[in-house]
PDB file as gemmi writes it, atoms N, CA and C in Angstrom:
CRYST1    1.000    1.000    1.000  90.00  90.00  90.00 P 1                      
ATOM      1  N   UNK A   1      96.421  91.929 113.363  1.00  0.00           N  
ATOM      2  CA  UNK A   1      96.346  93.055 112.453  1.00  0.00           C  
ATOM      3  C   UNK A   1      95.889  94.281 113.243  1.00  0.00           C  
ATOM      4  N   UNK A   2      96.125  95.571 112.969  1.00  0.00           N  
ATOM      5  CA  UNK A   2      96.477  96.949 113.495  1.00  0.00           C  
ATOM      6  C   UNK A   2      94.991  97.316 112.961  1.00  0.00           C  
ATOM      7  N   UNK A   3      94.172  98.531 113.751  1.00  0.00           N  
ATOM      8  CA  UNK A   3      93.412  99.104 113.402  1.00  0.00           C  
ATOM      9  C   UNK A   3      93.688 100.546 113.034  1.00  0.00           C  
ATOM     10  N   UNK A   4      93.639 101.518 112.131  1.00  0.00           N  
ATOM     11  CA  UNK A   4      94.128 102.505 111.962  1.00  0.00           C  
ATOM     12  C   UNK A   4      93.251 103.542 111.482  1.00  0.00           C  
ATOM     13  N   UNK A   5      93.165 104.393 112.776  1.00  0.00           N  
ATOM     14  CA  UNK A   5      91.969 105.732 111.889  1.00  0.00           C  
ATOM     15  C   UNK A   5      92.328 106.457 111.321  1.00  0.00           C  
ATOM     16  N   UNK A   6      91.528 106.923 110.065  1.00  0.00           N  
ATOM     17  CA  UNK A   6      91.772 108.326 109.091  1.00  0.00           C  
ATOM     18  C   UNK A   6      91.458 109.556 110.053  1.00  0.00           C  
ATOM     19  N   UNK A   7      91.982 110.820 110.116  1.00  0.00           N  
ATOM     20  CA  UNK A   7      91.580 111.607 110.489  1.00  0.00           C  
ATOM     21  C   UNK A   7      90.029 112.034 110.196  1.00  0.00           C  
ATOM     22  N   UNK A   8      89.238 111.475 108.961  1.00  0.00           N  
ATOM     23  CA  UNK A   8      88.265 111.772 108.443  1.00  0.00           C  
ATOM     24  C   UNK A   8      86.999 111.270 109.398  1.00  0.00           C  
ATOM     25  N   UNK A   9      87.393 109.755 109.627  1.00  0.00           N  
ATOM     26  CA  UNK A   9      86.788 108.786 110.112  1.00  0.00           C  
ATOM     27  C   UNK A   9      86.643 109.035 111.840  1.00  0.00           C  
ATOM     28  N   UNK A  10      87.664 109.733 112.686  1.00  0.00           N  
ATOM     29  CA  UNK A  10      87.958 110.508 113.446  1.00  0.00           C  
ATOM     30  C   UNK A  10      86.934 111.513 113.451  1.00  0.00           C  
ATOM     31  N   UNK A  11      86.843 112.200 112.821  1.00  0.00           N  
ATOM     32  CA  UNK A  11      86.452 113.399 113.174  1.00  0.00           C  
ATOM     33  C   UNK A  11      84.794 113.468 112.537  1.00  0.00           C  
ATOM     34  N   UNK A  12      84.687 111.507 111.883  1.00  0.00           N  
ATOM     35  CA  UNK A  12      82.810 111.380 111.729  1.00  0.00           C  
ATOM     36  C   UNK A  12      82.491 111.523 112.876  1.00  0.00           C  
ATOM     37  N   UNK A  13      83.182 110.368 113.975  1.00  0.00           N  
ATOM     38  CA  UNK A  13      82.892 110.281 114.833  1.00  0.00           C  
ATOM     39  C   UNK A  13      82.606 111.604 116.014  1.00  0.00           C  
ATOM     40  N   UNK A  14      83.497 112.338 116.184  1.00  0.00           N  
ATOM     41  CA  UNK A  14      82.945 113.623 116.834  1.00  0.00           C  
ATOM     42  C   UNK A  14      82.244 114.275 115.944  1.00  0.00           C  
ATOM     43  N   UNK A  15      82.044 114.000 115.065  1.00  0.00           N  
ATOM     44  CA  UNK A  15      80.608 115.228 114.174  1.00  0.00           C  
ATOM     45  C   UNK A  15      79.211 114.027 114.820  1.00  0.00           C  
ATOM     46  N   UNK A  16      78.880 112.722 114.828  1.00  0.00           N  
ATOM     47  CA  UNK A  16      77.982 112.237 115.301  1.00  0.00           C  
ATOM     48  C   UNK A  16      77.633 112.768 116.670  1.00  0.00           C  
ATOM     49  N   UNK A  17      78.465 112.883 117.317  1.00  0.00           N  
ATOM     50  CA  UNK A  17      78.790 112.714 118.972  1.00  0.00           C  
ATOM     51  C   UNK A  17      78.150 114.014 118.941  1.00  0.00           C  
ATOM     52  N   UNK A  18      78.647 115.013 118.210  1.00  0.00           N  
ATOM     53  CA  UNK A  18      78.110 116.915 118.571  1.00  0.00           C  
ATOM     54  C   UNK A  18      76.897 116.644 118.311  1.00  0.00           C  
ATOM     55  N   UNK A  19      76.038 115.825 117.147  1.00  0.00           N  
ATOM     56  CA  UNK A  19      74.726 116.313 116.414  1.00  0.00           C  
ATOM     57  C   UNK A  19      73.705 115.312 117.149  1.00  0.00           C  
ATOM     58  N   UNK A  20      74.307 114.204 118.018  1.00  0.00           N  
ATOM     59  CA  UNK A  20      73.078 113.286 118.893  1.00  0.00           C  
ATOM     60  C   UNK A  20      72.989 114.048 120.511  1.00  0.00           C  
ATOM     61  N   UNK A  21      74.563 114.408 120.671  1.00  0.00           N  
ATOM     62  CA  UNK A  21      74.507 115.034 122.300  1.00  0.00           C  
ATOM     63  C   UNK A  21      74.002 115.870 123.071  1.00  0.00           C  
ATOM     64  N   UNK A  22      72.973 116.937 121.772  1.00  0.00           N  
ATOM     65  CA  UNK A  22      71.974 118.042 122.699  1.00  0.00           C  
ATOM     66  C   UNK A  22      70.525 117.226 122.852  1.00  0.00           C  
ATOM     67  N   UNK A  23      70.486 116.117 122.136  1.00  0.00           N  
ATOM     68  CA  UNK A  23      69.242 115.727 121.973  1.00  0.00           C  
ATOM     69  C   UNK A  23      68.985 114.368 123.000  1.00  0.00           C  
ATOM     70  N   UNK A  24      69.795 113.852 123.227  1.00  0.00           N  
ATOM     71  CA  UNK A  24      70.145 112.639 123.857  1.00  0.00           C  
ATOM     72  C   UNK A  24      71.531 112.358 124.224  1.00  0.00           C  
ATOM     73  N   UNK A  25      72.048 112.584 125.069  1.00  0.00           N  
ATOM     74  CA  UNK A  25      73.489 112.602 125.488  1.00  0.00           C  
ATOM     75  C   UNK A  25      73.745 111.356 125.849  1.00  0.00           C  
ATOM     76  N   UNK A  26      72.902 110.001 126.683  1.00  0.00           N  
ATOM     77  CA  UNK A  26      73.317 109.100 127.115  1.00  0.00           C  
ATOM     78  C   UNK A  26      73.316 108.175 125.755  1.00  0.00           C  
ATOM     79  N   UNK A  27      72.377 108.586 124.633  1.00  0.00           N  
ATOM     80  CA  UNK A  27      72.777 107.751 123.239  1.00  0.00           C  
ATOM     81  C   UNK A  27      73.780 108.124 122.608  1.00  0.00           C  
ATOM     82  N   UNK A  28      74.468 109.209 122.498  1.00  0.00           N  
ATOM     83  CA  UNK A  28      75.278 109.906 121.856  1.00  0.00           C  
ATOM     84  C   UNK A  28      76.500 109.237 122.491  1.00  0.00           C  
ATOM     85  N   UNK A  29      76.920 108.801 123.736  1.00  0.00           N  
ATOM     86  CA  UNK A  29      78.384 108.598 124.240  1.00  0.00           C  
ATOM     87  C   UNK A  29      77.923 107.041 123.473  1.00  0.00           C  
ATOM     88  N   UNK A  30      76.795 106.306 123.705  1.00  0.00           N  
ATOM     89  CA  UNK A  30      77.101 104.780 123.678  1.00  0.00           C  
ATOM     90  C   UNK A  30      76.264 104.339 122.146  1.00  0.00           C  
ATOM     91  N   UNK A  31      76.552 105.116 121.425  1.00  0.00           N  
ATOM     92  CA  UNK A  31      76.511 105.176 119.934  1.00  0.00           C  
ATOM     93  C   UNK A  31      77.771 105.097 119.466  1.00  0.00           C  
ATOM     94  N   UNK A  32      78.373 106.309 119.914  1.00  0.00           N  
ATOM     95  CA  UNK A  32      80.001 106.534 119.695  1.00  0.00           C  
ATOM     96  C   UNK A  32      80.950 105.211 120.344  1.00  0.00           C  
ATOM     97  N   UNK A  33      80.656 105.206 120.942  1.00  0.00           N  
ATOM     98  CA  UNK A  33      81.722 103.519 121.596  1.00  0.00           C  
ATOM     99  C   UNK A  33      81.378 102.677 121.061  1.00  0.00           C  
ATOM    100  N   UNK A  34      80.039 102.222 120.505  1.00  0.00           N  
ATOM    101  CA  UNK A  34      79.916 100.943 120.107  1.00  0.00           C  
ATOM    102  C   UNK A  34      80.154 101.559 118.338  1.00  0.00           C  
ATOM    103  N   UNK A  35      80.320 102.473 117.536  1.00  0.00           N  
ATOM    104  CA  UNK A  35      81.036 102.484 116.847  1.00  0.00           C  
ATOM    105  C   UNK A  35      82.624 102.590 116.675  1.00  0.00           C  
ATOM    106  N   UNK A  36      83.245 102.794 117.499  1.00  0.00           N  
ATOM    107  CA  UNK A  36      84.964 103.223 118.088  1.00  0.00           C  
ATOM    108  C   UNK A  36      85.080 101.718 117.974  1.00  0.00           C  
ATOM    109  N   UNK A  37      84.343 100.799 118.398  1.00  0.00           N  
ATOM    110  CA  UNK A  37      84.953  99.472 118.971  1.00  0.00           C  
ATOM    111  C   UNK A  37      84.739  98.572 117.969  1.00  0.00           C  
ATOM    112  N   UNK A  38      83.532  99.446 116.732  1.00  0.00           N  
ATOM    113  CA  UNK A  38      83.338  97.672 115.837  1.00  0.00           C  
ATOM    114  C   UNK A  38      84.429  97.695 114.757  1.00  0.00           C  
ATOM    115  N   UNK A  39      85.608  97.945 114.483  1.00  0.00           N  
ATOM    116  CA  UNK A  39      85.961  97.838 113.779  1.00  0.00           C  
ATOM    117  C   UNK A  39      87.427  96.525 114.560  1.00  0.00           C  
ATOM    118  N   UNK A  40      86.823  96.361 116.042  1.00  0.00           N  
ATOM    119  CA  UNK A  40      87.952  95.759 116.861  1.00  0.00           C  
ATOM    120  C   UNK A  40      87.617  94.000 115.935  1.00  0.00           C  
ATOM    121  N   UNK A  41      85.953  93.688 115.789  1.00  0.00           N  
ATOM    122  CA  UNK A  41      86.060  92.360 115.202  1.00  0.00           C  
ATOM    123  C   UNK A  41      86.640  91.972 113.713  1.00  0.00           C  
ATOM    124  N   UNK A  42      87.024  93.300 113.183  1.00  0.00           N  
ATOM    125  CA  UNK A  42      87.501  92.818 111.734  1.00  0.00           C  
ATOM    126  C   UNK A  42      89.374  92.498 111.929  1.00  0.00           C  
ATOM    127  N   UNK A  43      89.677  93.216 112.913  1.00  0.00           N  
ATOM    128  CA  UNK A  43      91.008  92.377 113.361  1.00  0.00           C  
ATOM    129  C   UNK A  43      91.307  90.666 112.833  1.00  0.00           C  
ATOM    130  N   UNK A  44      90.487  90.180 113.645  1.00  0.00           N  
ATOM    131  CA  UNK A  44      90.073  88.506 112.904  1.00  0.00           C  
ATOM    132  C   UNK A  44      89.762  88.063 111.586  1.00  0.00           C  
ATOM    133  N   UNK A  45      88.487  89.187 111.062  1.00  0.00           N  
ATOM    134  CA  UNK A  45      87.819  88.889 110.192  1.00  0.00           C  
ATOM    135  C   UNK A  45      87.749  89.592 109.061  1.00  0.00           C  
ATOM    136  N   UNK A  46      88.828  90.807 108.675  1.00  0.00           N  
ATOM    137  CA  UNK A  46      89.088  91.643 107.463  1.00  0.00           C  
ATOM    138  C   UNK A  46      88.190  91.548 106.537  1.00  0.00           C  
ATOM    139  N   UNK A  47      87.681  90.530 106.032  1.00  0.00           N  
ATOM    140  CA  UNK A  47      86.627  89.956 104.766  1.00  0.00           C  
ATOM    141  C   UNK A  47      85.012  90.316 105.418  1.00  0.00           C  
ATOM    142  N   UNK A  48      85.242  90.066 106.522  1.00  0.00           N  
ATOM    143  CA  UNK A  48      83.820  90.390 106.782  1.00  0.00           C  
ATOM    144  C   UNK A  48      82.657  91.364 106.140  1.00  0.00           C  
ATOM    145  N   UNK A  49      83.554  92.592 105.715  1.00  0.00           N  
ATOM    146  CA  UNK A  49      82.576  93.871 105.186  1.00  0.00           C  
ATOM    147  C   UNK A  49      82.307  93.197 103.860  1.00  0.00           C  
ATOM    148  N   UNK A  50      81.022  94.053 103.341  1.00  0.00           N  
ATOM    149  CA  UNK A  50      81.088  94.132 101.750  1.00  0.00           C  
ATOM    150  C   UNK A  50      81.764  94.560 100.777  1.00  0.00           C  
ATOM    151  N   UNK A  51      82.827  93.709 100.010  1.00  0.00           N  
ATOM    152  CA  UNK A  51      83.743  94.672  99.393  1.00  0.00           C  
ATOM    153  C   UNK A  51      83.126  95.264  98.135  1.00  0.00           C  
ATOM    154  N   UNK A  52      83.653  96.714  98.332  1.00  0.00           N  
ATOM    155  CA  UNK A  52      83.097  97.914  97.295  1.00  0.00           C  
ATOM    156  C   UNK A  52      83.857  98.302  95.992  1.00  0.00           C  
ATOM    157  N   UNK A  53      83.391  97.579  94.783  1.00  0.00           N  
ATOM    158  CA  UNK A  53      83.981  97.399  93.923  1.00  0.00           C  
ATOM    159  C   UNK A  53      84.516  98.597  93.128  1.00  0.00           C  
ATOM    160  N   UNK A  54      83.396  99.426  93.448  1.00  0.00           N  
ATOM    161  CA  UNK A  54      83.641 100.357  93.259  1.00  0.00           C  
ATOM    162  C   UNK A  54      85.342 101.503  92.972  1.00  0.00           C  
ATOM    163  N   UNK A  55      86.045 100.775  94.333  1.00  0.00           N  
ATOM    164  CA  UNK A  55      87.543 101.418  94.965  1.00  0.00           C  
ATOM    165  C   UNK A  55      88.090 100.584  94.406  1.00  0.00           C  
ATOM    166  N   UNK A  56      88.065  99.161  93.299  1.00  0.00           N  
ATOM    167  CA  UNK A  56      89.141  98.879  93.163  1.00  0.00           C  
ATOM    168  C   UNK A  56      90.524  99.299  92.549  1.00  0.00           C  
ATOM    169  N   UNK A  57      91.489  98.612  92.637  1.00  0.00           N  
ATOM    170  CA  UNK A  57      92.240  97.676  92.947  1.00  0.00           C  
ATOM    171  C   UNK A  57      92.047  97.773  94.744  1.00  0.00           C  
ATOM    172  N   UNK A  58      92.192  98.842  95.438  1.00  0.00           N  
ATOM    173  CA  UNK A  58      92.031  98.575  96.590  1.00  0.00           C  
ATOM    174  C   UNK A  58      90.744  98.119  97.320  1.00  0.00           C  
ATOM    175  N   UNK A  59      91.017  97.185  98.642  1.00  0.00           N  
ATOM    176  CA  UNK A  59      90.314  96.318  99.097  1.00  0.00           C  
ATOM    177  C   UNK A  59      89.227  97.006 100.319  1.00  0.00           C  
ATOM    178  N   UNK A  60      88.462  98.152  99.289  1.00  0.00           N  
ATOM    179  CA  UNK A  60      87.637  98.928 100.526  1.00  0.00           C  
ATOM    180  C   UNK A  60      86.316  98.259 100.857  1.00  0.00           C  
ATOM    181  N   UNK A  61      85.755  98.123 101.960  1.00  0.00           N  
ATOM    182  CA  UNK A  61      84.303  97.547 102.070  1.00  0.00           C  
ATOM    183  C   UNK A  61      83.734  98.487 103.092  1.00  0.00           C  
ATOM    184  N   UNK A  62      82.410  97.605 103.581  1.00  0.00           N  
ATOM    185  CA  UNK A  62      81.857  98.389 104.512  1.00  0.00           C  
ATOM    186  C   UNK A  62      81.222  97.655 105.488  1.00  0.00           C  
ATOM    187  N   UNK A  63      80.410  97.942 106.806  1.00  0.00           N  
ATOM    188  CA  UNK A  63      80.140  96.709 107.873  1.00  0.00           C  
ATOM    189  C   UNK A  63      78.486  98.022 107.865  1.00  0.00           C  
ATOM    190  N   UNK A  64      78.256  97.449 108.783  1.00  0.00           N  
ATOM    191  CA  UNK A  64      76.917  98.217 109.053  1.00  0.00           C  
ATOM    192  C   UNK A  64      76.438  97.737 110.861  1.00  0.00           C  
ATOM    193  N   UNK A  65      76.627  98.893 111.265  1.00  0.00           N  
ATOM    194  CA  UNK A  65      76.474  99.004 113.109  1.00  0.00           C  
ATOM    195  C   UNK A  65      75.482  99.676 113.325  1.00  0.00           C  
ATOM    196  N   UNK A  66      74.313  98.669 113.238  1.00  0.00           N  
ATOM    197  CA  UNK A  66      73.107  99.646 113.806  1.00  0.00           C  
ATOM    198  C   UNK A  66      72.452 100.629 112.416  1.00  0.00           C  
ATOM    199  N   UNK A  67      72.491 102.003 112.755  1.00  0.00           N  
ATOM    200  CA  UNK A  67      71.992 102.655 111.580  1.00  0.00           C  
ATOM    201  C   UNK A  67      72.945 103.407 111.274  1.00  0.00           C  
ATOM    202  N   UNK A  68      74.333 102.976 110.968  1.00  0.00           N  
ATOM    203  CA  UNK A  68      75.372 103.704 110.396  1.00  0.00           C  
ATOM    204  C   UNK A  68      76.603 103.039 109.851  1.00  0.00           C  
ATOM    205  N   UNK A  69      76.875 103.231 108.682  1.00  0.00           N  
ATOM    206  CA  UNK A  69      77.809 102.811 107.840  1.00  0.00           C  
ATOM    207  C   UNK A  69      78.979 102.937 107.900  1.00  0.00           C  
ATOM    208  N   UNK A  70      80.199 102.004 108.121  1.00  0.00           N  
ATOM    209  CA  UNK A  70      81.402 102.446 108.292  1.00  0.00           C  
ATOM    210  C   UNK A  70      82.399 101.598 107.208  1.00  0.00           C  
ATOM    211  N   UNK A  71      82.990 102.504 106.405  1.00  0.00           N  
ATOM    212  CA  UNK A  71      83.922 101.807 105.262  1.00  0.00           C  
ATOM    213  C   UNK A  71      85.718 102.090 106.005  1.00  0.00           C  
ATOM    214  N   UNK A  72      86.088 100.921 105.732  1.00  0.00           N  
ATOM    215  CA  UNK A  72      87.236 100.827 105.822  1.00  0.00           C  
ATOM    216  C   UNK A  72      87.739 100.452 104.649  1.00  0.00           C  
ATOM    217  N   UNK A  73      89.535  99.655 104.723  1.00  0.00           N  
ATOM    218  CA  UNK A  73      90.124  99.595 103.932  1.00  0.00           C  
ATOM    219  C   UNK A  73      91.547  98.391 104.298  1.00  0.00           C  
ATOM    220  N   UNK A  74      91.411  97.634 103.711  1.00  0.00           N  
ATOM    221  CA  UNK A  74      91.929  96.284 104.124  1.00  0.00           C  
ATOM    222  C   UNK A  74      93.468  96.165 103.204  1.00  0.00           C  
ATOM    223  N   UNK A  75      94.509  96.230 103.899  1.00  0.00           N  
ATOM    224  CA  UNK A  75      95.941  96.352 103.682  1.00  0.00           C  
ATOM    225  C   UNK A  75      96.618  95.351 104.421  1.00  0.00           C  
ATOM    226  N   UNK A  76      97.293  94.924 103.575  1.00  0.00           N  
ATOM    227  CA  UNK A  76      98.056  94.019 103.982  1.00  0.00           C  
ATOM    228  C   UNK A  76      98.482  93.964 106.020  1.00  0.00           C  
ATOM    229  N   UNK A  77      99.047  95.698 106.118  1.00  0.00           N  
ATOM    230  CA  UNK A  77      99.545  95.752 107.574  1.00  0.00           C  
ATOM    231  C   UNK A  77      98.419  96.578 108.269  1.00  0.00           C  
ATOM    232  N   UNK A  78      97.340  97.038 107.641  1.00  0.00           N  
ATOM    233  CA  UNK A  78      96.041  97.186 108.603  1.00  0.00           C  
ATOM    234  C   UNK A  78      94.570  97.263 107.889  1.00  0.00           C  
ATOM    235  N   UNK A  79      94.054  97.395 108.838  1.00  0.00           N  
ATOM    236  CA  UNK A  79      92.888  97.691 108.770  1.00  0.00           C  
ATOM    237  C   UNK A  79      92.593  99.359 109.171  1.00  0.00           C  
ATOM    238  N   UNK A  80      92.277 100.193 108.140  1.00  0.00           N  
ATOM    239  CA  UNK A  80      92.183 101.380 108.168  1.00  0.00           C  
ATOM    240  C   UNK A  80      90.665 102.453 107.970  1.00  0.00           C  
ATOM    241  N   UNK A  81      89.983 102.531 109.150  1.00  0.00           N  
ATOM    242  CA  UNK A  81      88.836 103.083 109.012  1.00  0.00           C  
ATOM    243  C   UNK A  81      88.830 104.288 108.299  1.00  0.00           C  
ATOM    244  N   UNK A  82      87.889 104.635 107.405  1.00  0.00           N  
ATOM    245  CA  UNK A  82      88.220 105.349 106.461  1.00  0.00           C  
ATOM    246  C   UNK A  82      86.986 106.466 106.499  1.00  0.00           C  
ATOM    247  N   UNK A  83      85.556 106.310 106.577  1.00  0.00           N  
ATOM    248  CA  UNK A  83      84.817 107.018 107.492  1.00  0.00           C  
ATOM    249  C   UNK A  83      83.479 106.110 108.115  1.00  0.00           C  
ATOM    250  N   UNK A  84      82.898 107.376 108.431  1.00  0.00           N  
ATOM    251  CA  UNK A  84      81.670 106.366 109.490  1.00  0.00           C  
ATOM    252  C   UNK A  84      80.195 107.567 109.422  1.00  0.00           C  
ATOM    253  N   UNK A  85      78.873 107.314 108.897  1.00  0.00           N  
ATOM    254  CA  UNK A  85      77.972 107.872 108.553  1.00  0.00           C  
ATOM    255  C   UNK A  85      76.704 107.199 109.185  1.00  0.00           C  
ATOM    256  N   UNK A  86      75.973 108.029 108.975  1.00  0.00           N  
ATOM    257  CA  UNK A  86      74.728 107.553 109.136  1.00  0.00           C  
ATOM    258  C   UNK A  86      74.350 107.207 107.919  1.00  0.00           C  
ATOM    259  N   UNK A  87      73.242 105.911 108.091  1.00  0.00           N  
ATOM    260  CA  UNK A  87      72.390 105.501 106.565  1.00  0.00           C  
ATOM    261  C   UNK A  87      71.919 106.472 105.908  1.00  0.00           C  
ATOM    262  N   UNK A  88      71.292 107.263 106.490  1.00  0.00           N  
ATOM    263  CA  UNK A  88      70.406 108.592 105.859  1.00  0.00           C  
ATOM    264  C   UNK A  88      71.214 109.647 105.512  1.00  0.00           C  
ATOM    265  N   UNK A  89      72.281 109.905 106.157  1.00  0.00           N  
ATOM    266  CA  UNK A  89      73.109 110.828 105.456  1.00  0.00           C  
ATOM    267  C   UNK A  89      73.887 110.431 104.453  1.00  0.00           C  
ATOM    268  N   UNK A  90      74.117 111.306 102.820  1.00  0.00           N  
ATOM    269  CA  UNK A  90      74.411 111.424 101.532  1.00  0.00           C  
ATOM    270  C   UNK A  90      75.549 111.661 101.796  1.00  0.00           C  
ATOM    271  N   UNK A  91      76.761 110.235 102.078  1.00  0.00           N  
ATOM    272  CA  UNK A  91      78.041 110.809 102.243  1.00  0.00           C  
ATOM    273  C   UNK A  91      78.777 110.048 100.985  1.00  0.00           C  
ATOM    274  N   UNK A  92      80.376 110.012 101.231  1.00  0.00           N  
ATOM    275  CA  UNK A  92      81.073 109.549  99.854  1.00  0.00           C  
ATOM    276  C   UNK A  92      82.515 109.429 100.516  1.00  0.00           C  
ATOM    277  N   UNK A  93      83.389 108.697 100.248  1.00  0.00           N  
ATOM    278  CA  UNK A  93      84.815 108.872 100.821  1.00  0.00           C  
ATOM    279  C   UNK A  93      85.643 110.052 100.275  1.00  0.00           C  
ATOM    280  N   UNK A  94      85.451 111.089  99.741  1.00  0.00           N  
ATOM    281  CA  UNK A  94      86.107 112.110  99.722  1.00  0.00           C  
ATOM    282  C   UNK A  94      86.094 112.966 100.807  1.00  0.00           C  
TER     283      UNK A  94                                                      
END                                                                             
């Protein structure tokens, strides 16, 4: 199964990367990779996240990497990251 980013989910990721990198730059690159990459184990394991009943009929959940939340979205032909937050930040999939 295919991993597929939203532009949204994309562009969490460089909004993390800008707001850790004046403060800590060597956490900021290897924050960002080890979020880029966890969505490589749901390849196998699609079910793994918590699914969010919230979105149904569709099959959205979420995993949790460290101190940041990442919801995807489980389709038949992928797996589609949908965004990626910090715990503490008040976000929403719109």
């Amino acid at each position: 199964m295919r991993v597929q980013w939203t532009r949204s989910a994309a562009s969490d990721l460089a909004r993390l990367h800008d707001y850790l990198q004046p403060v800590a730059p060597e956490a900021a690159a290897r924050i960002v990779q080890r979020l880029a990459r966890a969505p490589d184990r749901l390849r196998d394991h699609p079910q793994i996240g918590e699914r969010l009943d919230a979105y149904g009929p569709r099959d959205v959940r979420r995993i949790i990497v460290g101190d940041y939340e990442l919801r995807y979205e489980v389709t038949p032909e992928a797996i589609i990251v949908l965004r990626i937050w910090h715990g503490r930040e008040n976000r929403d999939l719109s």
